[in-house]
N, C-alpha and C positions, 0 to 999 in steps of 0.2 A: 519281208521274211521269206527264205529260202520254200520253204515246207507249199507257203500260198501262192509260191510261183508254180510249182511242181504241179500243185492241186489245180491250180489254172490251166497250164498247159496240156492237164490228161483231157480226153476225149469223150464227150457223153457219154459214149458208151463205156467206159469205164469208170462210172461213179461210185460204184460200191470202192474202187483201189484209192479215189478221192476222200470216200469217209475212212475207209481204212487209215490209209495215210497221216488222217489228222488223230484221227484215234490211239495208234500204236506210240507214234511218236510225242506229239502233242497231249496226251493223257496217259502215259505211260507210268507205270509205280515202281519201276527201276530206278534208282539211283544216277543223277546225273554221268556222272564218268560212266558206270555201265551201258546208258543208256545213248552217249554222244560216241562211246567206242562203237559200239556195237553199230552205230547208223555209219561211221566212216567206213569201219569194215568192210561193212555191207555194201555200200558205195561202191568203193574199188572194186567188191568182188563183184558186184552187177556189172561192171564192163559197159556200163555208160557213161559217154561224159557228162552228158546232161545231168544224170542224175549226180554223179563226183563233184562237178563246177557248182550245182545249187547246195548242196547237204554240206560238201566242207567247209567255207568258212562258217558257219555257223558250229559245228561240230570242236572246229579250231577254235572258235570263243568259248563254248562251254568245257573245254578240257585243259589240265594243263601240257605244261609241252612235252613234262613226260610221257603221258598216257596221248596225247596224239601220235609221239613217236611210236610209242607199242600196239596203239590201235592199225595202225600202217602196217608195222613190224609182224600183225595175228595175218592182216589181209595178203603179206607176200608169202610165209613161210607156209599158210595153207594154201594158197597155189599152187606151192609146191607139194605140201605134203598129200593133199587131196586127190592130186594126178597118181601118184604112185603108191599112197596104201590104196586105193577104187582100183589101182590097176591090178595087184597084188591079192587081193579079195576076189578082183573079176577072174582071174586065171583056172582055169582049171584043174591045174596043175602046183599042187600045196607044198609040193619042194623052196618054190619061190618067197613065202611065208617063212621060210627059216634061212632064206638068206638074210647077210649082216646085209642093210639101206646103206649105210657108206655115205650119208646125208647131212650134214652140218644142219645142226637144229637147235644152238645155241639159246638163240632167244627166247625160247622154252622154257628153258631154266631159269635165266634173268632178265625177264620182260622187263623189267624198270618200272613195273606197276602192280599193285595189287594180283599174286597170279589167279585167283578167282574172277578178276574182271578178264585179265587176258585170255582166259581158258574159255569163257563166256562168250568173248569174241570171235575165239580160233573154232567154238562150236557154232555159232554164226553162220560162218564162212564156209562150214564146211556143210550147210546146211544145204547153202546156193551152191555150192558144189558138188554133192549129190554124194559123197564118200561113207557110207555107213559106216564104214570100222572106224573113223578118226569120230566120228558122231556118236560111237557108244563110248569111243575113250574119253572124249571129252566130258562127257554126259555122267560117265562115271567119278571121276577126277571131281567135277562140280560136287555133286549127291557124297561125295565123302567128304567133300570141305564144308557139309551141312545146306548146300545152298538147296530151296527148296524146287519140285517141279515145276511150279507158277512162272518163277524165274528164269526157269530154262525155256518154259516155251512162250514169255515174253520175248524174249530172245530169240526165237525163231518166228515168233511172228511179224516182228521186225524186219530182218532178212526176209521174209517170206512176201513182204508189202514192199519193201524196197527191190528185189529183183522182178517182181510183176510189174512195180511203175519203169524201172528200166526198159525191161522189153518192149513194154507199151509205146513208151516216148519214142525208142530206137527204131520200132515200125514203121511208125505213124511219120519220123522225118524219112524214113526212105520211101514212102509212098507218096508224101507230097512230091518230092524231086520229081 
């Protein structure tokens, strides 16, 4: 299993990211598809291979190909959108805020999955990517489709354990080198 390889490979000293790991994932009361989107996501948007190359196929098994396509489709499109509303926020200068984005953000509108899983994701994403404006819209988006608090920050506790084992792992191989 992907998850026991990851937990193996972290470092004594981060054992609390070990039981996290198994805890988040592994006992989590999310809903499979929420819960397998939400860890590819997070994957990609950690910027580790290791963590990408272990989490996905497994992610790929429990989702179907729709909802893997769109769990992908949350972790590119908040790449993008995460770099320019944070940048847009950060400015000083609130002119910027009323300009038109000019941003193709199709898949927004038709993830091809449930949009309360994709939005769950795209809040994810935008968790590990630190954008607070796309983090209140998501948040908000979610909270009026009924979903509840717990949900959201299973969801970010997720993301919040998969970008820590990232860092972790991508350290620890450039200090052995």
């Amino acid at each position: 299993m992907a998850l026991d390889e990851l937990k193996s490979a972290l470092p004594d000293f981060a054992k609390d990211l070990k039981l996290n790991l198994g805890s988040v994932i592994g006992n989590s009361d999310l809903p499979q598809q929420q819960l397998w989107g939400t860890v590819l996501a997070c994957a990609i948007a950690s910027r580790s291979p290791k963590v990408l190359r272990e989490l996905e196929p497994e992610a790929k098994a429990n989702l179907s190909a729709e909802a893997y396509t769109a769990a992908k489709s949350a972790a590119a499109i908040m790449a993008m959108n995460n770099v320019f509303y944070r940048t847009r926020h950060l400015l000083s200068d609130p002119e910027y805020g009323t300009l038109r984005a000019g941003l193709r953000m199709n898949v927004i509108g038709n993830p091809g999955v449930e949009k309360v899983d994709f939005e769950l994701w795209s809040l994810a994403v935008s968790a590990i990517n630190g954008c607070g404006q796309c983090l209140d819209s998501h948040e908000q988006v979610l909270r009026k489709a009924g979903v509840d608090r717990e949900t959201i920050q299973e969801a970010v506790k997720v993301a919040s354990v998969i970008q820590a084992v990232g860092v972790t792992l991508d350290a620890e191989a450039v200090l052995a080198e």
